[in-house]
C-alpha positions as semicolon CSV with decimal commas, in nm:
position;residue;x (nm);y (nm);z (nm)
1;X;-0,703;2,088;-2,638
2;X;-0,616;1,924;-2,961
3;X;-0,506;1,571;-2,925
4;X;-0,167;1,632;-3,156
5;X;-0,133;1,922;-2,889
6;X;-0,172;1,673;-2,631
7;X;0,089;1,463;-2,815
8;X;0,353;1,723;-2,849
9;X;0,362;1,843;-2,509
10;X;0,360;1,436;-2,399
11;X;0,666;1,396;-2,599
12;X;0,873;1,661;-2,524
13;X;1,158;1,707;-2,234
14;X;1,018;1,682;-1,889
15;X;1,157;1,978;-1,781
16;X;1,099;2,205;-2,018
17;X;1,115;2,481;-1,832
18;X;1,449;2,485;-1,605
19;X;1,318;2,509;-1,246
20;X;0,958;2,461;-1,313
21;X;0,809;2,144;-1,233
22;X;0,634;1,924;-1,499
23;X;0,377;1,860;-1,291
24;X;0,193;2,159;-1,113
25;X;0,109;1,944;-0,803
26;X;0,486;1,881;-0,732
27;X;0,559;2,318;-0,643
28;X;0,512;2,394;-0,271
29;X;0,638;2,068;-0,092
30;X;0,965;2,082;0,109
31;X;1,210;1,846;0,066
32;X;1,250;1,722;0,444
33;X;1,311;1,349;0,369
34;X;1,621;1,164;0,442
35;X;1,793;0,913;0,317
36;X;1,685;0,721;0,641
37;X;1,321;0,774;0,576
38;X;1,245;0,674;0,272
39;X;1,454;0,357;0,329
40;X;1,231;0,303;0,620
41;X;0,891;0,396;0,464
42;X;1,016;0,146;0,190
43;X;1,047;-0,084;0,535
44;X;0,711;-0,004;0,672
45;X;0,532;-0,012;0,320
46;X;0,670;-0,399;0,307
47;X;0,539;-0,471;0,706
48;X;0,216;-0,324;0,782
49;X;-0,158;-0,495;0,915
50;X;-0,178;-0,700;0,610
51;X;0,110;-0,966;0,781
52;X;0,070;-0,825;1,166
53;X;-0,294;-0,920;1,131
54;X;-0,390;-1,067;0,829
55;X;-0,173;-1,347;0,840
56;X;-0,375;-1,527;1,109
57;X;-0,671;-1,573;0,962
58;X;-0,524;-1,652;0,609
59;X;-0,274;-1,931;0,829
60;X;-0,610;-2,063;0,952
61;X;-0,805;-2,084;0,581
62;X;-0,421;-2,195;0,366
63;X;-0,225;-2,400;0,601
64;X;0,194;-2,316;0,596
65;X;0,101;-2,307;0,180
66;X;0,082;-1,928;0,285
67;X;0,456;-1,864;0,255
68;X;0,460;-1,960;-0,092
69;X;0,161;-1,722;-0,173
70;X;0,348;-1,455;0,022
71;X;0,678;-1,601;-0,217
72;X;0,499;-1,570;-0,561
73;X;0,315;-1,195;-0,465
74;X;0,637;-1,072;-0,373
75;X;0,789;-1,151;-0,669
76;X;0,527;-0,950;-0,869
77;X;0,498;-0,679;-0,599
78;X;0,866;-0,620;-0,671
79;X;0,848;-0,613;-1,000
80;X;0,566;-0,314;-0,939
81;X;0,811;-0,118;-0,719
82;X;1,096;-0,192;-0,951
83;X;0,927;-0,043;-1,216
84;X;0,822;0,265;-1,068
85;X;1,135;0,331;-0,923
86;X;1,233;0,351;-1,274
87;X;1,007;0,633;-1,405
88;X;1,064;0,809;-1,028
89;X;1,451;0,877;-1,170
90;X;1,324;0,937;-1,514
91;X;1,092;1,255;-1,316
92;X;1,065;1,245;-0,958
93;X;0,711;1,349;-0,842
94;X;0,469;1,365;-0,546
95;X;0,220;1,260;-0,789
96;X;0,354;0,934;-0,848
97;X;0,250;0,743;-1,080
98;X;-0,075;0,995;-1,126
99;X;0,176;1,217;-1,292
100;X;0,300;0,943;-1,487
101;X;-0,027;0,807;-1,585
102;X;-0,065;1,163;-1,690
103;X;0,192;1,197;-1,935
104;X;0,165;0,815;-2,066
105;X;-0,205;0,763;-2,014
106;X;-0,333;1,117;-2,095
107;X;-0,565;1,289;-1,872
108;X;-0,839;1,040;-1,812
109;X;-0,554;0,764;-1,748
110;X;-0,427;0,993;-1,443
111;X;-0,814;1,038;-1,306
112;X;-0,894;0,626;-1,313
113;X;-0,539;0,578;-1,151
114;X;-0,571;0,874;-0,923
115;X;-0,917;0,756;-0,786
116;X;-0,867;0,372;-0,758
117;X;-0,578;0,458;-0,523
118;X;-0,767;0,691;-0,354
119;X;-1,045;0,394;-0,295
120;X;-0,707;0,172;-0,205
121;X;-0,623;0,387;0,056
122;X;-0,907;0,487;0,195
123;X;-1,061;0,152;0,230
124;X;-0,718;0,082;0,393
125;X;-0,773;0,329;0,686
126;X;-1,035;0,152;0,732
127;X;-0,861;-0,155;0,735
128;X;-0,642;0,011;0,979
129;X;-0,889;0,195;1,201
130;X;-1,096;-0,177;1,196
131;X;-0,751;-0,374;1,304
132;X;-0,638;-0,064;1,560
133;X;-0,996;-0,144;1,711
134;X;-0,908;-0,496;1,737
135;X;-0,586;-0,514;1,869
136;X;-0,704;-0,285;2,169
137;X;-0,979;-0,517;2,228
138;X;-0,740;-0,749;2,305
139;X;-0,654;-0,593;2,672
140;X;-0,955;-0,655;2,889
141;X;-0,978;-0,289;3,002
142;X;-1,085;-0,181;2,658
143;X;-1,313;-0,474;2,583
144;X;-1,632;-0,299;2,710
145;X;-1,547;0,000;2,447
146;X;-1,758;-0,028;2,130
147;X;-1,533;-0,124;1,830
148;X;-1,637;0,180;1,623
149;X;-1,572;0,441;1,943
150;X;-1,169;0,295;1,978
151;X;-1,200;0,346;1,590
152;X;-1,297;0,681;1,588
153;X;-1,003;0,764;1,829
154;X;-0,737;0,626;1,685
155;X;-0,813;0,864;1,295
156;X;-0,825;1,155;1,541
157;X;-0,485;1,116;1,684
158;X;-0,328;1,008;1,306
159;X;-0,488;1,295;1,150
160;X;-0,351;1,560;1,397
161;X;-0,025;1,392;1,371
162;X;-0,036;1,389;0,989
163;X;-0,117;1,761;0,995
164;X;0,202;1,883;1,134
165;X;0,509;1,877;0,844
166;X;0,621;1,587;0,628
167;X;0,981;1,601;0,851
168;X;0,740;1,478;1,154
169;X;0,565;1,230;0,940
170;X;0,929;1,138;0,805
171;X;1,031;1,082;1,151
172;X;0,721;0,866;1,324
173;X;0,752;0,646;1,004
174;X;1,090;0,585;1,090
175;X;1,052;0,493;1,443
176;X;0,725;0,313;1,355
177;X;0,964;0,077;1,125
178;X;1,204;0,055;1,361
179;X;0,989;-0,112;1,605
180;X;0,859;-0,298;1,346
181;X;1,149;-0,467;1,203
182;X;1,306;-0,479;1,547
183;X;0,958;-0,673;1,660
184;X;1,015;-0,888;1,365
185;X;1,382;-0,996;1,418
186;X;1,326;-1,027;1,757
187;X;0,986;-1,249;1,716
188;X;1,210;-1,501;1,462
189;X;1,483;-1,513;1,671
190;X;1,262;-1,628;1,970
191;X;1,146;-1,869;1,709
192;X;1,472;-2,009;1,636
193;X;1,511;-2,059;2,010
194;X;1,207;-2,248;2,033
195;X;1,236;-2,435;1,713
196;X;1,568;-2,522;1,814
197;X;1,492;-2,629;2,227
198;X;1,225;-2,797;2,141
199;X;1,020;-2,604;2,361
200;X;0,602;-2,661;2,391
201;X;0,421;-2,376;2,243
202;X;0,033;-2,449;2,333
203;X;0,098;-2,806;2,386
204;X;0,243;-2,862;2,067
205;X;0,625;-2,959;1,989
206;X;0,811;-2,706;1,718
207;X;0,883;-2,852;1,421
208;X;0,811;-2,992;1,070
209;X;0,583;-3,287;1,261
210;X;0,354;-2,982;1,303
211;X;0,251;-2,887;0,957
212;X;0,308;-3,332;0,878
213;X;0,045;-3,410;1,142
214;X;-0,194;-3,150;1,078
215;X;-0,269;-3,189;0,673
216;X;0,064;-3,088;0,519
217;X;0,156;-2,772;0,323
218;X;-0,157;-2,735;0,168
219;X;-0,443;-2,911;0,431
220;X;-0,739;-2,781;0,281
221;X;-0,653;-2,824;-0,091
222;X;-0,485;-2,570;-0,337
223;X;-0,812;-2,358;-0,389
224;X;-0,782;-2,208;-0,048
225;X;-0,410;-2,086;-0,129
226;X;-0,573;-1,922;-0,451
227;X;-0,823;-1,773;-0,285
228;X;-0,605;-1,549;-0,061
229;X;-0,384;-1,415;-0,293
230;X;-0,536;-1,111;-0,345
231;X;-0,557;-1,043;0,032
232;X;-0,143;-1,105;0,055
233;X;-0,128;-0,864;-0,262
234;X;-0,296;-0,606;0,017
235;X;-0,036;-0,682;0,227
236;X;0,214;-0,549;0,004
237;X;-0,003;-0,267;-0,108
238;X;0,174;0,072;0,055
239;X;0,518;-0,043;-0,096
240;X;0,443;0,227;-0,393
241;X;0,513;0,470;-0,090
242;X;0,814;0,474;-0,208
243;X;0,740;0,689;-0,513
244;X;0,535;0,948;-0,341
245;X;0,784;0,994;-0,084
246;X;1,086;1,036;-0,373
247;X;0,928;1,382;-0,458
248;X;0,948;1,505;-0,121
249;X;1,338;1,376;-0,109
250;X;1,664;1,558;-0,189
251;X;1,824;1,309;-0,362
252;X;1,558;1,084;-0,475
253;X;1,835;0,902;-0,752
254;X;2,072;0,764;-0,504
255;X;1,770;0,694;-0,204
256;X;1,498;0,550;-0,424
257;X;1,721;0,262;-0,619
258;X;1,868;0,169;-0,235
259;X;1,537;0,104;-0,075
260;X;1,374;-0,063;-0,396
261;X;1,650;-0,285;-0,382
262;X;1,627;-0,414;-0,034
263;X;1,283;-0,488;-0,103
264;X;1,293;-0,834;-0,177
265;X;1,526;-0,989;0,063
266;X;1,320;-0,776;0,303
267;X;0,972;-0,955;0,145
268;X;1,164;-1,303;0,158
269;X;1,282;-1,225;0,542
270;X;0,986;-1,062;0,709
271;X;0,723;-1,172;0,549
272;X;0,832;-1,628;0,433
273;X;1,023;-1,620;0,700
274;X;0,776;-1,532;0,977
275;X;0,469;-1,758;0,832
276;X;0,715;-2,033;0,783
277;X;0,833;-2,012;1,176
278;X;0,475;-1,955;1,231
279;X;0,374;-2,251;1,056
280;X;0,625;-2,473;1,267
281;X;0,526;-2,379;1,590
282;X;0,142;-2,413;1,555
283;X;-0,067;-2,525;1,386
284;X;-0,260;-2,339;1,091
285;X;-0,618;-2,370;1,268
286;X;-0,512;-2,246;1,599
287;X;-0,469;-1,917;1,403
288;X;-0,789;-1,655;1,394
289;X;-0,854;-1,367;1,184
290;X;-0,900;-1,102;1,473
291;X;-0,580;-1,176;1,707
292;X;-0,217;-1,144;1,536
293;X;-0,075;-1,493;1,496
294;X;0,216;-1,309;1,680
295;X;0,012;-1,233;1,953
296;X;-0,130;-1,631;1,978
297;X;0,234;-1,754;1,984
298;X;0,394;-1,507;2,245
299;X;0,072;-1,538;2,451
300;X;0,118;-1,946;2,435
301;X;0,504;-1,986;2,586
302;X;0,440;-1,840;2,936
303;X;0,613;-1,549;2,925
304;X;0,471;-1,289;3,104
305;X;0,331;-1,072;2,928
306;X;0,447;-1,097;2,597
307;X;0,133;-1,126;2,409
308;X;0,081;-0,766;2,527
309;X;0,386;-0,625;2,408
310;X;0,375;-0,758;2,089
311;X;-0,012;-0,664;2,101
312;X;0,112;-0,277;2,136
313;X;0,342;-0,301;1,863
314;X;0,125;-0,420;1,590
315;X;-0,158;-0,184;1,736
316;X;0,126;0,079;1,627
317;X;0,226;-0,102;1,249
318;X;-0,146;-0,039;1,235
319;X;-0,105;0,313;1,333
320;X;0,172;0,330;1,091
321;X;0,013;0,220;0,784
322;X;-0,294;0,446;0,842
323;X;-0,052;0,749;0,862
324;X;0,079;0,650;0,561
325;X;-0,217;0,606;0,381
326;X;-0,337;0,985;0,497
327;X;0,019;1,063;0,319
328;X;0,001;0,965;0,011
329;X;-0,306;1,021;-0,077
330;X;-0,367;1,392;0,031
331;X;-0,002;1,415;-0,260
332;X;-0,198;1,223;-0,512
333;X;-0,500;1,410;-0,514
334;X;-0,300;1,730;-0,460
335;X;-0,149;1,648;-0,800
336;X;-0,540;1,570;-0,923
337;X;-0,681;1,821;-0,798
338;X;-0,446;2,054;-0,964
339;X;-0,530;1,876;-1,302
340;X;-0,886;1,943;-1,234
341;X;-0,979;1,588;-1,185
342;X;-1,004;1,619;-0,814
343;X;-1,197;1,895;-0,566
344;X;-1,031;2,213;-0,582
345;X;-0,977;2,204;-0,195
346;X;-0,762;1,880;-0,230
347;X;-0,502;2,184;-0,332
348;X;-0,480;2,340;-0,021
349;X;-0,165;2,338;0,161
350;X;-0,073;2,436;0,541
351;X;0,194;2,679;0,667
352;X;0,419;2,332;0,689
353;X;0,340;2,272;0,330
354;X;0,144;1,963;0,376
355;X;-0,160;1,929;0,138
356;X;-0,476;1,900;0,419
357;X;-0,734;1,941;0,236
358;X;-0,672;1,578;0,035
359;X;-0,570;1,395;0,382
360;X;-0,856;1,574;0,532
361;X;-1,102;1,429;0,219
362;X;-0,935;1,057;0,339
363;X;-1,038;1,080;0,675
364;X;-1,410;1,153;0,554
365;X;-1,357;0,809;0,399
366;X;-1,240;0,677;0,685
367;X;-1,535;0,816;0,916
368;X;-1,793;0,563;0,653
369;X;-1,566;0,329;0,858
370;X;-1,594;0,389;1,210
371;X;-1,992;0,329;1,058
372;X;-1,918;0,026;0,915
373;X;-1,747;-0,078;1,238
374;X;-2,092;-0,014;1,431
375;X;-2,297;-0,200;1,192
376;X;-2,090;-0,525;1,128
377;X;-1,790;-0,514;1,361
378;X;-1,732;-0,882;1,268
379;X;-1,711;-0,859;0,888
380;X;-1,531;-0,513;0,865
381;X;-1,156;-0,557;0,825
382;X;-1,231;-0,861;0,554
383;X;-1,521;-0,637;0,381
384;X;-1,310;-0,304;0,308
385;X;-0,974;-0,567;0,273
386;X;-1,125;-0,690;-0,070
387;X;-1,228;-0,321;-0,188
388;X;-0,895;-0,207;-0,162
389;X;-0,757;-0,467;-0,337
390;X;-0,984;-0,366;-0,635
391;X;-0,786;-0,019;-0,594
392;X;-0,422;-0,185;-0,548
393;X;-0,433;-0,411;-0,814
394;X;-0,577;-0,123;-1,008
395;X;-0,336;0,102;-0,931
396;X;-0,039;-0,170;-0,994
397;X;-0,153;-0,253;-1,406
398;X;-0,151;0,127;-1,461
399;X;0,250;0,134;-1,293
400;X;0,336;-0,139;-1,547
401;X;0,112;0,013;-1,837
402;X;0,308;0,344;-1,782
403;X;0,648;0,155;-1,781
404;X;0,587;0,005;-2,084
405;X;0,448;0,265;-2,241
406;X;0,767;0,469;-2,103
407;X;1,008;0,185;-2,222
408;X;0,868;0,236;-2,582
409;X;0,929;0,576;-2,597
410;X;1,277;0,535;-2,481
411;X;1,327;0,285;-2,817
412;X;1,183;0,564;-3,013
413;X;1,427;0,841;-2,874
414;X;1,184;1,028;-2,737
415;X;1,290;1,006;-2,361
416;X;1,603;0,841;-2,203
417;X;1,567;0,554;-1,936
418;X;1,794;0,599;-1,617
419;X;2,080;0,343;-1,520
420;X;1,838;0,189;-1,256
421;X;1,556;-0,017;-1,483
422;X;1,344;-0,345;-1,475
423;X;1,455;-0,578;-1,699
424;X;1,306;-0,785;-1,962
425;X;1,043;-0,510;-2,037
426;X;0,776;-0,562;-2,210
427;X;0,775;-0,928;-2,088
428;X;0,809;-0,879;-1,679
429;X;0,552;-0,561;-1,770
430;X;0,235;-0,842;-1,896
431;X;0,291;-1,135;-1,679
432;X;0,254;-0,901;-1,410
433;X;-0,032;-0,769;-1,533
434;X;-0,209;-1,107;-1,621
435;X;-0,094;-1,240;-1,271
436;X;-0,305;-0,957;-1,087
437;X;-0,581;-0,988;-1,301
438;X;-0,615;-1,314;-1,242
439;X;-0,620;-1,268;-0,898
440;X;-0,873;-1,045;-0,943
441;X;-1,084;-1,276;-1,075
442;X;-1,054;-1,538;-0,848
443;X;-1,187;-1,380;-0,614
444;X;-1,516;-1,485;-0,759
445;X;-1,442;-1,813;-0,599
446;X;-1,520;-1,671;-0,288
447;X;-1,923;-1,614;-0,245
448;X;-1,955;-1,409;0,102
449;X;-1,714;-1,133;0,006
450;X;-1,498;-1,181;-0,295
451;X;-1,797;-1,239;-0,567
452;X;-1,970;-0,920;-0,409
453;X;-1,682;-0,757;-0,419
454;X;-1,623;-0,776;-0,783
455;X;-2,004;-0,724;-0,837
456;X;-1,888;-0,321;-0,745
457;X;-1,662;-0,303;-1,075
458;X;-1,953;-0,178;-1,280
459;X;-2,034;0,045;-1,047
460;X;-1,757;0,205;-0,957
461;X;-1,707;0,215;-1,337
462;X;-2,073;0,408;-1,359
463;X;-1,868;0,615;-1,148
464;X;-1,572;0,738;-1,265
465;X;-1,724;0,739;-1,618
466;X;-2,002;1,002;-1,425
467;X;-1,715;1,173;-1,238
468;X;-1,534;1,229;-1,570
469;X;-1,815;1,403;-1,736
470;X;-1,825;1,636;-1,456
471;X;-1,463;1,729;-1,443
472;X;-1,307;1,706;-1,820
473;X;-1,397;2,063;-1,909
474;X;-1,193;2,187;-1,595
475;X;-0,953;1,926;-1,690
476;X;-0,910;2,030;-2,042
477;X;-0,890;2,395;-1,918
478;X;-0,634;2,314;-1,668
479;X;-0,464;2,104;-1,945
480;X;-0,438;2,438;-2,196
481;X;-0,325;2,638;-1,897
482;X;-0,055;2,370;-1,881
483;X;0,086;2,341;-2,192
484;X;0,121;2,790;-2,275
485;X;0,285;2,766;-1,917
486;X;0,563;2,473;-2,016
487;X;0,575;2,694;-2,382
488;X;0,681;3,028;-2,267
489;X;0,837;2,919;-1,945
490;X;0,930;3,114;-1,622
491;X;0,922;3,485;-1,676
C-alpha cells in the first residue's frame, strides 16, 4: 500500500461507509453495557490491587509522602483518560486506542501500542493471580497451599467467568465495584471514628502526632517518594477501561464523558483520602508489602473479625481487576489480530460474541505466572509490577501522541473534535508525556528490580522490531483489503 494511499484513507470521514465500522475488529460485539457499568468499570479501573495491596508496602518504603505521589499521578492519569475519552466520541471502538493509534500512528503505531498493553495486562494478571495468592494466605486454612497452586485456581474460575457474554462481565464488574467503593467508604468512615475518639489502633493514638513522631511526611528522604511513582502509575493503570468498554456501549457519548468526569474526585477520595487516614492511624513501617494496609488496621482495633472481611474483599478487587484485564485485552488484540498484527485466532469469537481466543492467549501469559509464583513467591507481585508499568506508561504516551496528533487535524479541518475535550492541547499532551517518561527512568534508581527492569527495553524492542517483520506483509494485505472495502462500501 502506497503511503499517499495510506494518507488518504487516514484523512477521510470515519465512517465512510454508513453502517460499516471503521475498524474491522469493532463488527460482531453486542452492545450489552449500561450506563451503570461503564460508570462502575470507570470505578473499578480507579480501585483495584495497586491501592488494596500495593499501598502497604509503598506506606512502609515513602512514609504519608504517598498521598501526594498518589495526588500528582492522578493528575496525569486523568489527563490520560480525559484525552481518550475525547477520541472515544470522535469514533467509539473496542479497539481503543489500537484503532486510534491506527489511524494517527499508521499501522506499526497500532502493533507497538497493541502489544505493550498486551505485556501491561498480562503482567497484571499476574499481578493479580500473585496478590489473589496472597490475600488467601492470609487465613490459616490456606497457608499450607503452595502460592502458585491458589494461583492457578483463581485464572481458572476468572477465565470461565470471562467466557460467558460481556452483559455477565458487565454485571460482576459492577457488583465487584460496588463492594469496592462500599469497602472504601465504609473503611474511611471507621477512620473518622477512630481519628475522631481517639481510639488505640496497635498501641498507637490516631492522629497527626503519628506521622510527627515517626519522621514526618517524608521519613526516609524525597528519593523514596520518587522511586514509587511508577508503581502508583500501576495503580491507576486499568482506568483506560473505560475506552474499550465505550465500544461495547449504546450510548457511549452521554456514558463515557459521565464516568471520565467523576474520575478525579473519585482518585482524590479513594485513593489521598485512604493513605492519608492510613497514614494517621499507623505508622508507615508497620505497613508490609504482602498484607493490605486495610487488612493491618481492621485486624489491629479488636474487632472481631474484621481483618477477614476486609481480607475477602480485596481478595475480590483482585479478582476484579484480573477479569478486567482478560477483557480488554482479548478486544485489543481482536482489533490486531484483524489488522494482521496479531495471531489470526485472537479473531475468534463465541456464540455470546466474546473474542476467546485473545482472552484465552492472556491466560497463557498468565500461566508463566503461576511459574513465576513457584520459583520466587517472594519477589513476584513487585517483579511483574515494574514490567507492566513498562506497558502502561507505554500505552499512556501513545493516548496523548494520538490526541495530539488528532487535535492537529481538527485545526486543519480534516476531522471535527466533540464538545467533550482536554484542554490546553498540545501543552497538557507533553508534560504528560515527559512526566511518565521520567518516571520511567527513575526507576533506574532502584537496583534489585527497577534497573533490571528497564534493562528489558532493548529487548522487548528486538522484539517487536522481529515481530513486525513477520507480520507487515499480512498487515499490508489486510491494510489494501481495508481501504477497497471503505471505497466501494456495503453492497
Amino acid at each position: 500500500m502506497s503511503k499517499k494511499a495510506v494518507e488518504s484513507a487516514q484523512a477521510a470521514p470515519h465512517n465512510t461507509a454508513a453502517g460499516t465500522p471503521a475498524d474491522a475488529g469493532d463488527a460482531g460485539y453486542s452492545k450489552d453495557l449500561k450506563a451503570r457499568h461503564v460508570n462502575m468499570i470507570a470505578i473499578g479501573g480507579a480501585i483495584g490491587t495497586g491501592l488494596l495491596l500495593g499501598a502497604g508496602g509503598r506506606l512502609h518504603n515513602a512514609g504519608p509522602a504517598l498521598a501526594l505521589a498518589y495526588l500528582v499521578c492522578g493528575v496525569f492519569a486523568f489527563f490520560v483518560v480525559r484525552a481518550l475519552g475525547e477520541l472515544v466520541l470522535y469514533r467509539p471502538s473496542s479497539g481503543s486506542f489500537v484503532s486510534y493509534a491506527r489511524e494517527f500512528l499508521g499501522e506499526k503505531g497500532a502493533y507497538v501500542a497493541g502489544w505493550m498493553y498486551f505485556l501491561n495486562w498480562s503482567t497484571t494478571g499476574i499481578a493479580d493471580i500473585t496478590a489473589i495468592a496472597l490475600y488467601t494466605h492470609y487465613w490459616s486454612m490456606f497457608t499450607s497451599i503452595p502460592q502458585w497452586v491458589l494461583a492457578l485456581i483463581a485464572l481458572a474460575v476468572v477465565l470461565a467467568v470471562n467466557l460467558i457474554s460481556v452483559k455477565i462481565f458487565g454485571e460482576m464488574e459492577f457488583w465487584f465495584a460496588i463492594i469496592k467503593v462500599a469497602t472504601i467508604v465504609g473503611f474511611m468512615l471507621i477512620s473518622i471514628f477512630l481519628l475522631a475518639t481517639q481510639h488505640k489502633v496497635g498501641g498507637h493514638t490516631p492522629g497527626l502526632s503519628v506521622i510527627t513522631d515517626n519522621g514526618g511526611v517524608f521519613p526516609h528522604g524525597v528519593m523514596p517518594v520518587v522511586l514509587v511513582m511508577q508503581g502508583v502509575i500501576f495503580a491507576y493503570a486499568a482506568l483506560e477501561l473505560v475506552g474499550v468498554a465505550a465500544g461495547e456501549t449504546a450510548e457511549p457519548e452521554k456514558v463515557v464523558p459521565r464516568a471520565v468526569n467523576s474520575i478525579m474526585w473519585r482518585v482524590g477520595l479513594f485513593y489521598v483520602g485512604s493513605v492519608v487516614l492510613l497514614a494517621v492511624l499507623l505508622p508507615g513501617s508497620v505497613y508490609t508489602a504482602d498484607q493490605s494496609p486495610f487488612v493491618t488496621v481492621l485486624s489491629k482495633i479488636g474487632v472481631p473479625a474484621a481483618g477477614d472481611v476486609m481480607n475477602l474483599v480485596v481478595l475480590t478487587a483482585a479478582m476484579s481487576s484480573l477479569n478486567s484485564g482478560l477483557y480488554s485485552t482479548g478486544r485489543i488484540l481482536r482489533s490486531m489480530a484483524m489488522a494482521g498484527s496479531a495471531p489470526k485466532f485472537t479473531a475468534r469469537m463465541n456464540r455470546s460474541q466474546v473474542p476467546y481466543g485473545g482472552i484465552l492467549l492472556t491466560c497463557a501469559v498468565c500461566v508463566l505466572g503461576v511459574g513465576l509464583n513457584y520459583l520466587v513467591p517472594s519477589q513476584a507481585f513487585e517483579i511483574v509490577l515494574n514490567v507492566a508499568s513498562l506497558g502502561i506508561i507505554s500505552t499512556w504516551v501513545i493516548i496523548m501522541l494520538c490526541h495530539m496528533l488528532f487535535v492537529r487535524r481538527a485545526h486543519a479541518g480534516l476531522v471535527a473534535r466533540p464538545h467533550f475535550q482536554l484542554k490546553f492541547s498540545p501543552v497538557t499532551e507533553i508534560a504528560t508525556i515527559v512526566f511518565l517518561l521520567v518516571c520511567l527512568g527513575m526507576m533506574w534508581n532502584d537496583p534489585e528490580v527497577g534497573r533490571k527492569t528497564l534493562l528489558l527495553i532493548p529487548v522487548l524492542a528486538v522484539m517487536l522490531v522481529a515481530g513486525w517483520f513477520a507480520v507487515r506483509r499480512r498487515v499490508s494485505r489486510n491494510a489494501e483489503q481495508e481501504l477497497s472495502r471503505m471505497s466501494t462500501g456495503p453492497k
